[in-house]
C-alpha positions, 0 to 999 in steps of 0.5 A: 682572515681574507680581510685581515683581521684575526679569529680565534677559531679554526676554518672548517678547511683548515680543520679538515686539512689537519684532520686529514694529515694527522690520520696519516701519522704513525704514531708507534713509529714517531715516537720512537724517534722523538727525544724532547720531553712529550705533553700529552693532554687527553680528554677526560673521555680519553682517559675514561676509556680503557682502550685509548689509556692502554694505547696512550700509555703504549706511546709514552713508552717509546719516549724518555721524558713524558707527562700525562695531564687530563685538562677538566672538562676536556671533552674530545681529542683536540682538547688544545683546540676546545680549551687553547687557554688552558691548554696553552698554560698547561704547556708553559708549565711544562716547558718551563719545567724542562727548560730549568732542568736542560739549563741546569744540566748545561750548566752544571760544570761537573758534567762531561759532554 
């Protein structure tokens, strides 16, 4: 905050500035070139609505490595700003599982690069 100290929530600014440049992306062309592993966390009104599932599954597609987890009682497209707990677990657990599997294959001698 202006006099220093902290907040857990977001300014209506800066919500508004994220909103506005995320509108921006696209999405069919990003993820064509993304090449880590992708997190995806719909709200469970996301994954209830055929449309937003067909297009989710669309862009998963475009990736190599991916996962879908429906965090419970996710009620909107910011789950990671309504539940940041939960979702911040949910992407150690993620993280952590493809970390193990890039330092295994950068560790497995009988591998050529």
């Amino acid at each position: 905050m202006e006099d220093g100290s902290f907040t857990y929530c977001y300014l209506n600014r800066v919500r508004t500035e994220y909103i506005q440049k995320y509108w921006d992306v696209k999405f069919e062309q990003y993820y064509k070139k993304v090449q880590c592993p992708i997190l995806f966390l719909p709200s469970e009104e996301e994954c209830g609505n055929e449309k937003i599932r067909s297009c989710l599954h669309t862009f998963a597609s475009l990736l190599d490595t991916y996962e879908i987890e429906r965090l419970e009682s996710s009620v909107h497209a910011y789950v990671w700003m309504q539940l940041p707990i939960a979702s911040g677990e949910a992407a150690n657990r993620f993280i952590s599982k493809y970390d193990v599997l890039e330092k295994d294959i950068f560790n497995d001698s009988s591998t050529a690069y």
